[in-house]
N, C-alpha and C positions, 0 to 999 in steps of 0.2 A: 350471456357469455362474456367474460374478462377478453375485452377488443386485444389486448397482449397477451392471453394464454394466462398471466395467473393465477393462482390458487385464492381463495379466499383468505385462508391461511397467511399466503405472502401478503397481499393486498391488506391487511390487517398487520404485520410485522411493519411493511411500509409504515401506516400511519403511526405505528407507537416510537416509530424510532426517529420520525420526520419532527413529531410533535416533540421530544427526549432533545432533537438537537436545537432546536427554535428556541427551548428552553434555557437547556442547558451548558451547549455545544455556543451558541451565536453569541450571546453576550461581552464575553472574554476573546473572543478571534482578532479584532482587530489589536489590543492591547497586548497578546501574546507574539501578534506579529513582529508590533513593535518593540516589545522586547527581544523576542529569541527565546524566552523560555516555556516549556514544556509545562502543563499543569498536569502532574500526575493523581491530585486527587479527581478531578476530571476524568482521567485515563478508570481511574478506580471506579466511579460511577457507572460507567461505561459496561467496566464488570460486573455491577452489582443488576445493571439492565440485560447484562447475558451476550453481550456482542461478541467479547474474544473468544467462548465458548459454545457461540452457536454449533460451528460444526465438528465437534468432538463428541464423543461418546456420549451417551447419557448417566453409564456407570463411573465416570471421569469428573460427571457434573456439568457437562455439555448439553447443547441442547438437540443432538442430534438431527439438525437441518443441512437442508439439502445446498449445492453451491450456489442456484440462484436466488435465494432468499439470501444468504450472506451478500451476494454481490447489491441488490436490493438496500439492504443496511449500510452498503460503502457508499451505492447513490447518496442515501439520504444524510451521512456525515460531510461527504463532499460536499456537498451543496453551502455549508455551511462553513468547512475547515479543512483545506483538501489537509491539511500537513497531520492533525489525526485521521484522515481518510486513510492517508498512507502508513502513517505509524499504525494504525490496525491493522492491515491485513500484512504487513509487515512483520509484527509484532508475533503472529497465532502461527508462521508457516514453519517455525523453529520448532513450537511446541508439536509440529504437526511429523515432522524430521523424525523428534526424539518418541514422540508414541510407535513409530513404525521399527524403533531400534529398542524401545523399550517392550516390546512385544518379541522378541528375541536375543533374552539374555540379561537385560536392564532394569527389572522392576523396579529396582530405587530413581528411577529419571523418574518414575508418576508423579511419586510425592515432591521431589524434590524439584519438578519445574514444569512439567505437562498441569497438574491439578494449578498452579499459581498462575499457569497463563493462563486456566479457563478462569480463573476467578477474576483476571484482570490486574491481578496484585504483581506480575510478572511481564515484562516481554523478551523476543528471543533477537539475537541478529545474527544474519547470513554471511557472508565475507567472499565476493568472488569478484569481483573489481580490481584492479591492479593500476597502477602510474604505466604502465609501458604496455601493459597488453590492452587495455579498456573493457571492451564486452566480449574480446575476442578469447572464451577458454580454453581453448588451445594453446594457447602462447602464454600462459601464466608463469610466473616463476617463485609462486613460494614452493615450500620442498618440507616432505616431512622422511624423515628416515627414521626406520626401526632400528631402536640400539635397545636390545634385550628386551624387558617389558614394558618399555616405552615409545611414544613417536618422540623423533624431536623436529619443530616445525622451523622454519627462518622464510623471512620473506617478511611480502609488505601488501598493505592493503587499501585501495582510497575509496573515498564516497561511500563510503559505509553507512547505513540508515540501521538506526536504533541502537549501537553499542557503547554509548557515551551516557546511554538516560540511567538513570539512577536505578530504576529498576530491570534494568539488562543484566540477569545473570550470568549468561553465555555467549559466547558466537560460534557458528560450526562456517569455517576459514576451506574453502576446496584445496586442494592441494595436489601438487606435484608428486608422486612415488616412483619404486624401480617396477611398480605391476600397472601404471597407468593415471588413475586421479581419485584424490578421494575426500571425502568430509570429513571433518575430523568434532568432535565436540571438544571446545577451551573453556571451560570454566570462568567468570571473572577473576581476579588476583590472583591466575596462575604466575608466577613466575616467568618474565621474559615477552609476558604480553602487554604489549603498549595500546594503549588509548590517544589518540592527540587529544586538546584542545578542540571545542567546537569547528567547524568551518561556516566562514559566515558567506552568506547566498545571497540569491537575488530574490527568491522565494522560498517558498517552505519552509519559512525563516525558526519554527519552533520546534519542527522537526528534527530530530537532529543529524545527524551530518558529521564524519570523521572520517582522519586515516588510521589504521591499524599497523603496528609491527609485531615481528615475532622475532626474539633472539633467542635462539636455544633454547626454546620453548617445550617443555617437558607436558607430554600427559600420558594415563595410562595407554597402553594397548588397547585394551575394552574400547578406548572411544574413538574408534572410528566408526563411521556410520552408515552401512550397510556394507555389500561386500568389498576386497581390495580391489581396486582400479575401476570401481563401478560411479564413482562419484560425478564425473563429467556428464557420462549419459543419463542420471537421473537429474541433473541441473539443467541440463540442451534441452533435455524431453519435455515429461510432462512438468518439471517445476519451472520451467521457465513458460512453458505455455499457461501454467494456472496460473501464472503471477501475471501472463498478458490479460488476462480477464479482469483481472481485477485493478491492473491500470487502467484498462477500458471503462471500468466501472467510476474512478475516478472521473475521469474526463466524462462522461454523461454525467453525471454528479455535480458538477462544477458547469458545464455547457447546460444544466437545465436552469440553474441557477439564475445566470446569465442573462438569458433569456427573459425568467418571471423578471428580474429585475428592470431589464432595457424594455421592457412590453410598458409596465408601471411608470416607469419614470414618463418613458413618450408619449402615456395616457395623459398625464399630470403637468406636462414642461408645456408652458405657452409660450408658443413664438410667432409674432406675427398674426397675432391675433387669433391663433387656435392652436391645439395641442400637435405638438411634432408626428406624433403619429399619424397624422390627417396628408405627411409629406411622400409622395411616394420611395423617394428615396430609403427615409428612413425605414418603411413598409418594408421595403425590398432585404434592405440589412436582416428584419426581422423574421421574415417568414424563411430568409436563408438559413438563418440559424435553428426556426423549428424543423425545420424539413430535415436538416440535416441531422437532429436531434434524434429525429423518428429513424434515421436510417441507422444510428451508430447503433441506439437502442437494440434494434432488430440484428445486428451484427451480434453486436456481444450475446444477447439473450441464444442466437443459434451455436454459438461456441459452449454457451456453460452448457445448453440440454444437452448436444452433443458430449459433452464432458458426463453430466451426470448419467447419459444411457451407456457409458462404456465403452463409446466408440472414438474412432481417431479423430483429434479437434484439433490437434497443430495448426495446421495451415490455418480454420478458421479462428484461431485465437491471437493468429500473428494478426488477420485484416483486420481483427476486432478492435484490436492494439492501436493499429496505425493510425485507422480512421478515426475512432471515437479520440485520439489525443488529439490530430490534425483538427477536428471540427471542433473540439473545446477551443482548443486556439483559439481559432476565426470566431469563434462565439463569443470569446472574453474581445476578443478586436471590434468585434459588431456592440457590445456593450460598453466599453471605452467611449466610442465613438459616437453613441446614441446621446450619452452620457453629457458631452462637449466635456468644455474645460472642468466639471465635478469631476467627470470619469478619471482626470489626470492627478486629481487630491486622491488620499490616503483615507480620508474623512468615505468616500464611496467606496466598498465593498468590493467594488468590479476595477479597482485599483489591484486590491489585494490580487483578485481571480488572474488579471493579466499578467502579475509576476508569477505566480503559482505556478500555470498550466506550462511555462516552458520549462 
């Protein structure tokens, strides 16, 4: 019996995807970092392995998998490159929007962006950040008013992840109404929608990063997305809880990493006439971070089943959230520090990890 409960199935998705990034994913991470740019034929590969498609239909060209074999897949990119960890599941939750709007009323969104994000050829971005409100959506102030058979949107949006990248068709921007809050679908080069410039980070460096405005931003009626005033509570609900899962997923991704890394090196680094590992200190660092490994693991792993049987997983996808980010921390801190002075070069890996994880 799978000592974690998985499936054959998944445990077999793990290695194809573990092997997929080691290959493919590792190579380029450090150089991307240093740049800031995005490699989208990367991103494409990516589709052509099935990632942004795992969990959509089969009749969409999905691979109709379940949410902890996706999360599973986020591990094993994290590991390697949290800022595609995050541009993926980033990337699928738009297409995942517009399937649920394109199944009442919208069958041209299939072709025209749900099939391209499964294929990888697309990604989607969200927009609910604000300069004055932060994470608080209740206090947002962009605004869309219906004037005849249009919304029109104003307002502004920051930290925005994915709407800058070349292949961002869309964003769906929440918004202010006289009936409550609601998503709206923007099209790229709608008229009145701005894009900034990059923003440049401390991490995540190729992921990308922007603020958004909206001037008298025309789109049809049709695209609002699902019903009026309902958009807050399916953002508080479950899409902000499924989106805690799969930050959790990052951070054990990234904290296992970590780990193999700092375990390796302290095998390998002589000091003082035997290898660091042999220091109890070091030890202590060590077995911190697996322990703590094994507990975030079991966090998040009870959030998604509880998600996948149907049942209410809020609360447990907030602790999943909190902890697995907090213990990637200290993990990328305990690997820094194993590291000594390498840790603090660019040239080490667990450089990178320690900008990342904040």
């Amino acid at each position: 019996m799978d000592p974690d409960g998985y499936t054959p199935e998944q445990r077999q998705l793990q290695r194809t995807v573990r092997d997929f990034a080691r290959r493919e994913i590792a190579p380029g991470a450090r150089e991307r970092d240093r740049t800031g740019q995005f490699d989208y034929a990367l991103y494409r590969r990516l589709g052509d392995l099935g990632l942004p498609g795992m969990t959509f239909p089969a009749e969409l060209g999905g691979g109709g998998a379940d949410t902890l074999s996706f999360c599973l897949a986020i591990d094993e990119v994290s590991r390697v490159d949290l800022s595609i960890g995050l541009t993926l599941w980033v990337g699928i939750q738009g297409g995942q929007t517009l399937l649920r709007s394109a199944q009442h009323g919208h069958p041209e969104w299939l072709d025209d962006y749900v099939r391209p994000i499964v294929r990888g050829e697309m990604v989607g971005a969200g927009a609910i950040t604000e300069p004055d409100a932060g994470s608080d959506t209740a206090a947002i102030r962009t605004r869309a008013v219906l004037d005849g058979d249009e919304w029109v949107i104003n307002g502004a949006k920051i930290y925005i992840s994915n709407a800058g990248m070349e292949n961002c068709a869309f964003v769906t921007p929440l918004c202010r109404t006289d009936e409550g809050f609601a998503l709206f679908l923007v099209p790229r080069g709608t008229p009145g929608y701005h894009i900034s410039p990059p923003l440049q980070k401390m991490g995540l460096r190729s992921a990308d990063t922007r603020e958004l405005s909206f001037d008298n931003c025309r789109v049809p009626a049709g695209h609002v997305l699902g019903g009026r005033g309902s958009g807050r509570a399916a953002v508080v609900g479950s899409g902000f809880a499924l989106t805690r899962i799969y930050i959790a997923s990052n951070g054990v991704g990234l904290a296992a990493e970590c780990l193999d890394l700092a375990l390796a090196h302290a095998r390998s680094r002589i000091a003082f006439k035997r290898p660091i590992a042999q220091f109890q200190h070091v030890q202590g660092m060590l077995v911190e971070s697996a322990v703590e490994l094994d507990a975030g693991r079991m966090l998040r792993d009870r959030a998604v089943r509880l998600q996948m049987d149907g049942q209410p997983f809020t609360k447990e996808a907030a602790m999943a959230k909190l902890y697995c980010t907090e213990m990637a921390k200290r993990a990328a801190d305990h690997a820094v520090q194993v590291f000594g002075g390498m840790g603090f070069m660019d040239e080490a890996p667990v450089s990178r990890y320690y900008r990342d994880v904040r």
